[in-house]
N, CA and C atoms as an extended XYZ file, in Angstrom:
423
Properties=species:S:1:pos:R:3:atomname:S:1:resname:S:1:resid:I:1 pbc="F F F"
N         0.858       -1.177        0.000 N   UNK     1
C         0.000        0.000        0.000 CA  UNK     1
C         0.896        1.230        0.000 C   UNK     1
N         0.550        2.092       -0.795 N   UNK     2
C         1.401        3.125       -0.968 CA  UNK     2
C         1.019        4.377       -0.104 C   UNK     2
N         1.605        5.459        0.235 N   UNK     3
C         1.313        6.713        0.322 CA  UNK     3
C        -0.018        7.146       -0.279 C   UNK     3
N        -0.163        7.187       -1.625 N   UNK     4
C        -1.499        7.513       -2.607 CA  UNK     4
C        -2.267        6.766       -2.462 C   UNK     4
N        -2.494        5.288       -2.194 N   UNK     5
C        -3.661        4.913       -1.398 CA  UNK     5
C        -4.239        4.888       -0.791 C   UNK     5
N        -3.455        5.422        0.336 N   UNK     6
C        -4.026        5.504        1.453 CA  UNK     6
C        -4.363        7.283        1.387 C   UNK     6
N        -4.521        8.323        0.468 N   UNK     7
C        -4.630        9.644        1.022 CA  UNK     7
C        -6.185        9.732        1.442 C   UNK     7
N        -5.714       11.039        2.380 N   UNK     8
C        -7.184       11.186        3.320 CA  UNK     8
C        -7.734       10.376        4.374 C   UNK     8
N        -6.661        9.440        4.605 N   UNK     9
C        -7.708        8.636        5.902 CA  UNK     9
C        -6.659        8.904        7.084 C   UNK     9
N        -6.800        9.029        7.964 N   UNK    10
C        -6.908        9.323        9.239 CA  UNK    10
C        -5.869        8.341        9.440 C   UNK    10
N        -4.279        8.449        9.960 N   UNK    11
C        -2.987        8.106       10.236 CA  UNK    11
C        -2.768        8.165       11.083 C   UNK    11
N        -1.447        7.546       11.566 N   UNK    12
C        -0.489        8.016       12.287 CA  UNK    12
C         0.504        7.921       12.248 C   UNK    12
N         1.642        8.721       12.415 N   UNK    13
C         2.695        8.846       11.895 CA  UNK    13
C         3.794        8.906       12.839 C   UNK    13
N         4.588        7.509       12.772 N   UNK    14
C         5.707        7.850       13.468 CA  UNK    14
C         6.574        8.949       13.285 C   UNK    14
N         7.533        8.954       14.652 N   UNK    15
C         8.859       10.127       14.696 CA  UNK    15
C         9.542        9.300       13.314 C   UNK    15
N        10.157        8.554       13.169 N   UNK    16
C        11.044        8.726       12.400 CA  UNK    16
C        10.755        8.684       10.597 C   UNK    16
N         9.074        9.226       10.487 N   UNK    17
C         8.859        9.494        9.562 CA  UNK    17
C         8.851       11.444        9.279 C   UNK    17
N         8.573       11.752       10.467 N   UNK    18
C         8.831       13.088       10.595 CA  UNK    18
C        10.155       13.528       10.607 C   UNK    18
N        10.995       12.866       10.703 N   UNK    19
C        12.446       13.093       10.878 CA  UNK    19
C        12.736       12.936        9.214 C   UNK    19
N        12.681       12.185        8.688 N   UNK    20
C        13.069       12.621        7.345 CA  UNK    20
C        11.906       13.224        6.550 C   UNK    20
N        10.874       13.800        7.004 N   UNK    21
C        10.286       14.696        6.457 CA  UNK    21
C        10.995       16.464        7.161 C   UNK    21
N        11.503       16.428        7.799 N   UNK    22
C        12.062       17.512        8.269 CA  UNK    22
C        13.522       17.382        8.326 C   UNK    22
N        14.504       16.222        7.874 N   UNK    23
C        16.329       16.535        7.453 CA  UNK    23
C        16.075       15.747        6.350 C   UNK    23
N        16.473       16.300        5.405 N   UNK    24
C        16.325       15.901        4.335 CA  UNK    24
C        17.865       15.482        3.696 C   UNK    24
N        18.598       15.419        4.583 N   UNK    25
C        20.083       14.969        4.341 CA  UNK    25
C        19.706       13.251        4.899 C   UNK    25
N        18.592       12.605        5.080 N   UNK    26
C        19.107       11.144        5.706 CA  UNK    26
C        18.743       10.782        4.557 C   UNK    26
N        17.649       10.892        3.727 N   UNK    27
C        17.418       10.608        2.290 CA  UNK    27
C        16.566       11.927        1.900 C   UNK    27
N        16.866       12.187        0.298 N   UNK    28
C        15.666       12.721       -0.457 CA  UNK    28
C        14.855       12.672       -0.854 C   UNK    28
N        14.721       10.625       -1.673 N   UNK    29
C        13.623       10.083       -1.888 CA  UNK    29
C        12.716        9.779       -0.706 C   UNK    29
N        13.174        9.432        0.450 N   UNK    30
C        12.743        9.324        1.888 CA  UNK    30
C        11.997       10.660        2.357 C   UNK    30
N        12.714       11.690        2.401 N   UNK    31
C        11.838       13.142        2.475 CA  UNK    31
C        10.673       13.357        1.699 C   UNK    31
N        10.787       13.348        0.197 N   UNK    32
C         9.739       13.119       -0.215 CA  UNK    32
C         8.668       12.002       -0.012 C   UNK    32
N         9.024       11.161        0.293 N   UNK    33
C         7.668       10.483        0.547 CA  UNK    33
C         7.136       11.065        1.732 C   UNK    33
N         8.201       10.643        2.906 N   UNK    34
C         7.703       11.513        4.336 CA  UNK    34
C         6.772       12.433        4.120 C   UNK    34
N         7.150       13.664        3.582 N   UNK    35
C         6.233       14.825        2.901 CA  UNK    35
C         5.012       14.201        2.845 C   UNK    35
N         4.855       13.585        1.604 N   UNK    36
C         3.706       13.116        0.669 CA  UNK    36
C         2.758       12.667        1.993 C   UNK    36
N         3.570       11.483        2.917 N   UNK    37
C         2.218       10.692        3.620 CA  UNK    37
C         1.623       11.858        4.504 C   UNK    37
N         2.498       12.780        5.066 N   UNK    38
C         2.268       13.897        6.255 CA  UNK    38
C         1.101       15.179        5.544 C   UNK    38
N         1.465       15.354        4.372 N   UNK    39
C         0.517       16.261        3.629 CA  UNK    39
C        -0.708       15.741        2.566 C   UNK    39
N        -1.049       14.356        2.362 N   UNK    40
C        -1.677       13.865        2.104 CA  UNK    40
C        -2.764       13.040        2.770 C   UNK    40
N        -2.686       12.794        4.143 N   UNK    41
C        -3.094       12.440        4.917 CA  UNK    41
C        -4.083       12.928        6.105 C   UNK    41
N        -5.061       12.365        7.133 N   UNK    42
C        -5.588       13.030        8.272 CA  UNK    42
C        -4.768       12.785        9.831 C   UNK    42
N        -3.822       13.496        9.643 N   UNK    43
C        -2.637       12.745       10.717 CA  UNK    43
C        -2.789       13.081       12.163 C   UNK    43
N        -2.671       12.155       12.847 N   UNK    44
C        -2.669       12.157       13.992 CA  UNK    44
C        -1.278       11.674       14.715 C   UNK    44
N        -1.266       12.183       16.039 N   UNK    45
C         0.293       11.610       16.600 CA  UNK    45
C         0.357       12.361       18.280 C   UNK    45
N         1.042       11.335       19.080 N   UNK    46
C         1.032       11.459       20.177 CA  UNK    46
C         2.071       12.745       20.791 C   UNK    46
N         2.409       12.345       22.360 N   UNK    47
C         3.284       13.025       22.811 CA  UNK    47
C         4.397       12.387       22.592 C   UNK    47
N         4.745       11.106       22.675 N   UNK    48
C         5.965       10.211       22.530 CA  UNK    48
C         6.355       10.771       21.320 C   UNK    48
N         5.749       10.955       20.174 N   UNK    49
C         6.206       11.645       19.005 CA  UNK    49
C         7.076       12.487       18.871 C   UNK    49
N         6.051       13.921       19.513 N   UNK    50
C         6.792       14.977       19.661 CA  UNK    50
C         7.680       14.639       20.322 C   UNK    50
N         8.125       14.100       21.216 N   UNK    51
C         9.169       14.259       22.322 CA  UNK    51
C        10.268       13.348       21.574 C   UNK    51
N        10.286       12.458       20.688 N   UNK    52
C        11.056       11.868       19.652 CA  UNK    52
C        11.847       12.942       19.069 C   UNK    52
N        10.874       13.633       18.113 N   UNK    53
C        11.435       14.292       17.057 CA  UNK    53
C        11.801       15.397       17.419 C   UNK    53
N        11.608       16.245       18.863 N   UNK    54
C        12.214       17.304       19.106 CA  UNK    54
C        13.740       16.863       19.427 C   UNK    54
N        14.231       15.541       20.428 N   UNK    55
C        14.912       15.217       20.812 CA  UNK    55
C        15.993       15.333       19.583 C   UNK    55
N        15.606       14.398       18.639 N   UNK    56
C        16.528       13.743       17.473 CA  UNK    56
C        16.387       15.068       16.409 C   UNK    56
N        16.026       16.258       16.615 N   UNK    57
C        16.515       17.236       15.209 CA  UNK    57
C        17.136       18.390       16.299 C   UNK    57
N        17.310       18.248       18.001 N   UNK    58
C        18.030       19.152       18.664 CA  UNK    58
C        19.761       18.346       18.421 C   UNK    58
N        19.529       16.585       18.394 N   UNK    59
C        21.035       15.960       17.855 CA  UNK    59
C        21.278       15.700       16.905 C   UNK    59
N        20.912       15.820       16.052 N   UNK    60
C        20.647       15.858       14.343 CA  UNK    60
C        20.946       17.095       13.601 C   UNK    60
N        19.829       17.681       13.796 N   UNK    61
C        19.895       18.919       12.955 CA  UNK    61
C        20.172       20.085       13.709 C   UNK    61
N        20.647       20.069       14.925 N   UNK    62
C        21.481       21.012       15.809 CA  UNK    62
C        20.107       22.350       15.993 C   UNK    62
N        18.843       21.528       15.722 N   UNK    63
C        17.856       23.007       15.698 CA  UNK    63
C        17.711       23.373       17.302 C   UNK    63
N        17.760       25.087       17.020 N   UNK    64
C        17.560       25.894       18.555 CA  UNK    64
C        16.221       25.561       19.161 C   UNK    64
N        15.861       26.133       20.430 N   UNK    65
C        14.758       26.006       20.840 CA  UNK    65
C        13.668       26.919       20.397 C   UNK    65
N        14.261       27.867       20.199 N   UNK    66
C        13.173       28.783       19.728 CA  UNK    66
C        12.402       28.064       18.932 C   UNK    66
N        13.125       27.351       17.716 N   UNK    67
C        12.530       26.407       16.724 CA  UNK    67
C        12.103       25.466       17.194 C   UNK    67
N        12.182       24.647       18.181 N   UNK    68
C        11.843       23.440       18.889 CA  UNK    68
C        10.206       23.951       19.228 C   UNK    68
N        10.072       25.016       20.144 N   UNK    69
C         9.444       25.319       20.277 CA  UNK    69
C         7.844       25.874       19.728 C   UNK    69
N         8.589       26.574       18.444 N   UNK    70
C         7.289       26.488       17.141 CA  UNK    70
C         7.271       24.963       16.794 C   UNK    70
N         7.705       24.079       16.657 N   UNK    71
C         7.502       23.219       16.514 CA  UNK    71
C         6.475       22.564       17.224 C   UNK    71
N         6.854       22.427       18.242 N   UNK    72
C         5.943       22.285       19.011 CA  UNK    72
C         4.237       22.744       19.222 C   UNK    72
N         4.295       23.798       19.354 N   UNK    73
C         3.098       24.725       18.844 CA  UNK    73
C         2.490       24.283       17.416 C   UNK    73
N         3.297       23.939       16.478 N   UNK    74
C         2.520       23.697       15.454 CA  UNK    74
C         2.035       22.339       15.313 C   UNK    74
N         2.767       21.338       15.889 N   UNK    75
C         2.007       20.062       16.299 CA  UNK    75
C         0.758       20.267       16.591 C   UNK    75
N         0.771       21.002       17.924 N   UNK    76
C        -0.494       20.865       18.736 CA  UNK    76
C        -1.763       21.829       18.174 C   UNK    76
N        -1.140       22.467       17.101 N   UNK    77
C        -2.128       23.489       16.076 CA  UNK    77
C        -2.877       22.864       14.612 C   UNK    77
N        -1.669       21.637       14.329 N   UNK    78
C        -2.010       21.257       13.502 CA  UNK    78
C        -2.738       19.441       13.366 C   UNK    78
N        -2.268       19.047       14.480 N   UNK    79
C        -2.732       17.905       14.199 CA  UNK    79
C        -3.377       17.096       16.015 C   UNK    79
N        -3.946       16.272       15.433 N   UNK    80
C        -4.681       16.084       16.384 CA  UNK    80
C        -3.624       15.043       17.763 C   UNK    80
N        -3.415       15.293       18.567 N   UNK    81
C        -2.092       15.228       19.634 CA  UNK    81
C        -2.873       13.949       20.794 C   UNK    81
N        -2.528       12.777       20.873 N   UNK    82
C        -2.875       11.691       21.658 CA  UNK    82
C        -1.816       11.572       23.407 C   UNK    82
N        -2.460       11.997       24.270 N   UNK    83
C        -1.765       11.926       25.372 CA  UNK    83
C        -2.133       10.724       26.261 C   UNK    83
N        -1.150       10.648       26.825 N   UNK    84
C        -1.328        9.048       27.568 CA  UNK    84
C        -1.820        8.888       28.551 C   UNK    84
N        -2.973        8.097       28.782 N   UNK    85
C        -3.919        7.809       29.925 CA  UNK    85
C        -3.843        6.517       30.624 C   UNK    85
N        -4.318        6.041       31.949 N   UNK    86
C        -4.381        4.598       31.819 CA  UNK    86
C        -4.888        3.878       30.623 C   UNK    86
N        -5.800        3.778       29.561 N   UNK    87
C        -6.200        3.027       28.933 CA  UNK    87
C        -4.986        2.610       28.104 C   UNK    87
N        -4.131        4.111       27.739 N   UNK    88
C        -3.405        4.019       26.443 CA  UNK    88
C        -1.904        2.877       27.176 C   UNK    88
N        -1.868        3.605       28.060 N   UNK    89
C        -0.305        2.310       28.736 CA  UNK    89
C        -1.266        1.212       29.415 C   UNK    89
N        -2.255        0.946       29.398 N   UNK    90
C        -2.651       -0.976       29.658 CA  UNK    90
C        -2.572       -1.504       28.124 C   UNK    90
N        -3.001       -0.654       27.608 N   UNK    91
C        -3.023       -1.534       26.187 CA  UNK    91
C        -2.118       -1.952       25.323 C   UNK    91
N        -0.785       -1.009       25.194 N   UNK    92
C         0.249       -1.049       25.813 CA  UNK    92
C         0.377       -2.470       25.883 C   UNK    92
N         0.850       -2.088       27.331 N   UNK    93
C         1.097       -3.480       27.785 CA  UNK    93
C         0.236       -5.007       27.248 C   UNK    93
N        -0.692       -5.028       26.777 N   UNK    94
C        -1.378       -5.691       26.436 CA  UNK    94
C        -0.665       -6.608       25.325 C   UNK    94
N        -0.456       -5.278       24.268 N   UNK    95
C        -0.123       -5.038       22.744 CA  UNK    95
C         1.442       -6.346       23.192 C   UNK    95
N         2.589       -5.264       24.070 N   UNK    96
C         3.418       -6.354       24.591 CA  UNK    96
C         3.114       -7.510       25.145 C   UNK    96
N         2.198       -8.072       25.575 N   UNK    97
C         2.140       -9.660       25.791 CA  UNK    97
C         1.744      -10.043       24.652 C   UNK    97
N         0.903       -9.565       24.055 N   UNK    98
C         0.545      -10.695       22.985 CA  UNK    98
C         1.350      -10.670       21.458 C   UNK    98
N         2.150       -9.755       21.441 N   UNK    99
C         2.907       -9.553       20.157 CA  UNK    99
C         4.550       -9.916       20.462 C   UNK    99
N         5.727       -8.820       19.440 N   UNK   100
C         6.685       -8.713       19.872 CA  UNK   100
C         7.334       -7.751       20.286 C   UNK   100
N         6.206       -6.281       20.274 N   UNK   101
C         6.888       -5.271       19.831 CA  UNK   101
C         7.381       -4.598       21.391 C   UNK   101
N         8.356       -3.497       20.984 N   UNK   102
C         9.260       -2.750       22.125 CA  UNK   102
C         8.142       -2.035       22.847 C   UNK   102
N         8.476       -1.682       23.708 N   UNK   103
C         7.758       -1.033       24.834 CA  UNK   103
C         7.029        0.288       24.295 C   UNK   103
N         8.221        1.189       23.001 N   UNK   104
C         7.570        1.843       22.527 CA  UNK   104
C         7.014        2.033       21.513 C   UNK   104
N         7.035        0.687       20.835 N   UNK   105
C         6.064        0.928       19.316 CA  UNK   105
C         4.865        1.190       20.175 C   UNK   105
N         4.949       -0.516       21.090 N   UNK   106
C         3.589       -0.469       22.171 CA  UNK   106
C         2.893        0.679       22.218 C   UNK   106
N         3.625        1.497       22.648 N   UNK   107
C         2.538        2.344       22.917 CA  UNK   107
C         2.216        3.467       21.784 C   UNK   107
N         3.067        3.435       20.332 N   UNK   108
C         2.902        3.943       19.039 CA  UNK   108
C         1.637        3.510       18.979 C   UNK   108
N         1.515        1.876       18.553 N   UNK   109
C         0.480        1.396       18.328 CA  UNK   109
C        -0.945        1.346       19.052 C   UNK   109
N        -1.030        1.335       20.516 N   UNK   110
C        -1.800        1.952       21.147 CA  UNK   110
C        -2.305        3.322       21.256 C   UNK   110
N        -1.688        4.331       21.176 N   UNK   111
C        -2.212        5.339       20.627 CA  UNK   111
C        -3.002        5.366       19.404 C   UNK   111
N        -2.200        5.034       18.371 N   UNK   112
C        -3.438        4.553       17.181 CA  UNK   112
C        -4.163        4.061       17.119 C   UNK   112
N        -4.327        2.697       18.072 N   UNK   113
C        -5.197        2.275       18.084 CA  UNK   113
C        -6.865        3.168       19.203 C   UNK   113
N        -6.304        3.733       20.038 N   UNK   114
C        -7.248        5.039       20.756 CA  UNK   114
C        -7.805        6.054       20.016 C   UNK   114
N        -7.059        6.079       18.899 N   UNK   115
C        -7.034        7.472       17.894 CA  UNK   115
C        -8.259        6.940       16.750 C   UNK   115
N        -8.253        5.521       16.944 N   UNK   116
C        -9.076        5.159       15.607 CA  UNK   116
C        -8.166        5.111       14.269 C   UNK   116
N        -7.049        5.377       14.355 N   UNK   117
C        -6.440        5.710       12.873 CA  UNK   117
C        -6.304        4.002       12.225 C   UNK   117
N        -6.522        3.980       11.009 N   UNK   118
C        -6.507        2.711        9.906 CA  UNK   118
C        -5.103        2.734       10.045 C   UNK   118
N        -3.977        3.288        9.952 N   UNK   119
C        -3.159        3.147        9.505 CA  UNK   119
C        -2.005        3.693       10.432 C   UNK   119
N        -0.663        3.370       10.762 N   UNK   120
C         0.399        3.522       11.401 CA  UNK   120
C         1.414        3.517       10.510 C   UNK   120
N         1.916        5.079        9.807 N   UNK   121
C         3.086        4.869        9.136 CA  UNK   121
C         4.339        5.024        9.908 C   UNK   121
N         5.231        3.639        9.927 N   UNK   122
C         6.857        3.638       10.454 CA  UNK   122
C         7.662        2.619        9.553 C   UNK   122
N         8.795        3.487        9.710 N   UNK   123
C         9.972        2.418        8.869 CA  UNK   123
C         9.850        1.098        9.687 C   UNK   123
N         9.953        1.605       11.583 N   UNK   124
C        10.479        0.812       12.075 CA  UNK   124
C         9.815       -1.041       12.531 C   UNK   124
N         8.522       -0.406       12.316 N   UNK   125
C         7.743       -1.490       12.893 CA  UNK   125
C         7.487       -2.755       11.529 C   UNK   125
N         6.736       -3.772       12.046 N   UNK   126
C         6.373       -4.787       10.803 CA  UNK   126
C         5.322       -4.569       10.265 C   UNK   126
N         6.497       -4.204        9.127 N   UNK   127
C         5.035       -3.612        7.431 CA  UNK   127
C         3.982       -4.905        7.343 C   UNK   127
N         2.585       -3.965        6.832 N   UNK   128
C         2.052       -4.774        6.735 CA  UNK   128
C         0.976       -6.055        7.703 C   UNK   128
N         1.574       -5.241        9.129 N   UNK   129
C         1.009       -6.567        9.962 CA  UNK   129
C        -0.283       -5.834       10.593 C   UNK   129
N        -1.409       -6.230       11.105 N   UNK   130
C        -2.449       -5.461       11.537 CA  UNK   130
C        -2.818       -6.162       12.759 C   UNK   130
N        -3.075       -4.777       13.807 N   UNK   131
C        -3.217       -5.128       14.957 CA  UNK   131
C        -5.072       -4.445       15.177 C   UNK   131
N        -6.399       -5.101       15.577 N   UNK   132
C        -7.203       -5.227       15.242 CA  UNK   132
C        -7.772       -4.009       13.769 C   UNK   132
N        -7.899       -3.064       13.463 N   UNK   133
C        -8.406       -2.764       12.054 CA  UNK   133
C        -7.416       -1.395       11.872 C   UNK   133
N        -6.077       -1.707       12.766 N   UNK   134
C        -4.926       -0.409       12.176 CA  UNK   134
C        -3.857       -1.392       11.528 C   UNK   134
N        -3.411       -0.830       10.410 N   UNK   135
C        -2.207       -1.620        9.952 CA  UNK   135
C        -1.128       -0.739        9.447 C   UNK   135
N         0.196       -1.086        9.656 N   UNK   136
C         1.327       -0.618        9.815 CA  UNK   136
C         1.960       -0.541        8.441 C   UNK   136
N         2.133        0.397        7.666 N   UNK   137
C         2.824        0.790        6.284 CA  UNK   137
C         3.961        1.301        6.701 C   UNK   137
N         5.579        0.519        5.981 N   UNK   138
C         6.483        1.695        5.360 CA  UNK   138
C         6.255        2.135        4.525 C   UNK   138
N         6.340        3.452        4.384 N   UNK   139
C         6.158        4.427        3.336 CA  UNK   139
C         6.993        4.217        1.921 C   UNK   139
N         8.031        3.835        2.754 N   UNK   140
C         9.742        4.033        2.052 CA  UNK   140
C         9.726        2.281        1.227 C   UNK   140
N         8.671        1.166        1.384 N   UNK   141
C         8.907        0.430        0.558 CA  UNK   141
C         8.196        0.279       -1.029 C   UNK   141
């Protein structure tokens, strides 16, 4: 499933798809897609997110806070922002017993799955696999 198939439905988008949608030195073809799914899409994304991608473009892309900071602001202006409750870390945990994934896709995927989103775009997780009616696309394959 590509980027263009999926436009308009309601996502979520890992950090390290935002990361090469915003350094465009880790790839170009990678940026562009990044782009494509982030501006083609109804995206949604947590705090673990933000707190990803501020982290990794303050050691990355050496960006100031001032910029960190609009950043920030424009997350929470632009897209719809999933914060963590008991439901979201039991499920979580849940997600970890019955699967394989790290503590923090876990809770990637739990958020999406709270969010309602069809879809979870990450390089990192397993393309393709669906955890009850969200399923996980790399963009980049």
């Amino acid at each position: 499933m590509t980027a263009h198939e999926t436009d308009g439905k309601l996502c979520f988008v890992d950090s390290n798809i935002w990361l090469y949608a915003f350094i465009e030195s880790q790839g170009p073809d990678k940026s562009v897609a990044a782009r494509s799914v982030i501006e083609t899409n109804d995206v949604v994304i947590s705090t673990q997110v933000i707190n990803e991608v501020c982290i990794n473009l303050i050691k990355k892309a050496m960006f100031p806070e001032d910029k960190i900071r609009e950043l920030i602001d424009g997350f929470y202006h632009t897209y719809r922002v999933i914060e963590f409750d008991n439901e979201i870390l039991r499920k979580a945990s849940e997600i970890r017993s019955q699967h394989t994934f790290s503590f923090w896709d876990s809770l990637i995927l739990s958020s999406a799955l709270y969010s309602e989103a069809g879809i979870v775009y990450s390089e990192d997780m397993h393309d393709g696999f669906t955890i009850e009616k969200t399923k996980i696309v790399n963009p980049f394959k």
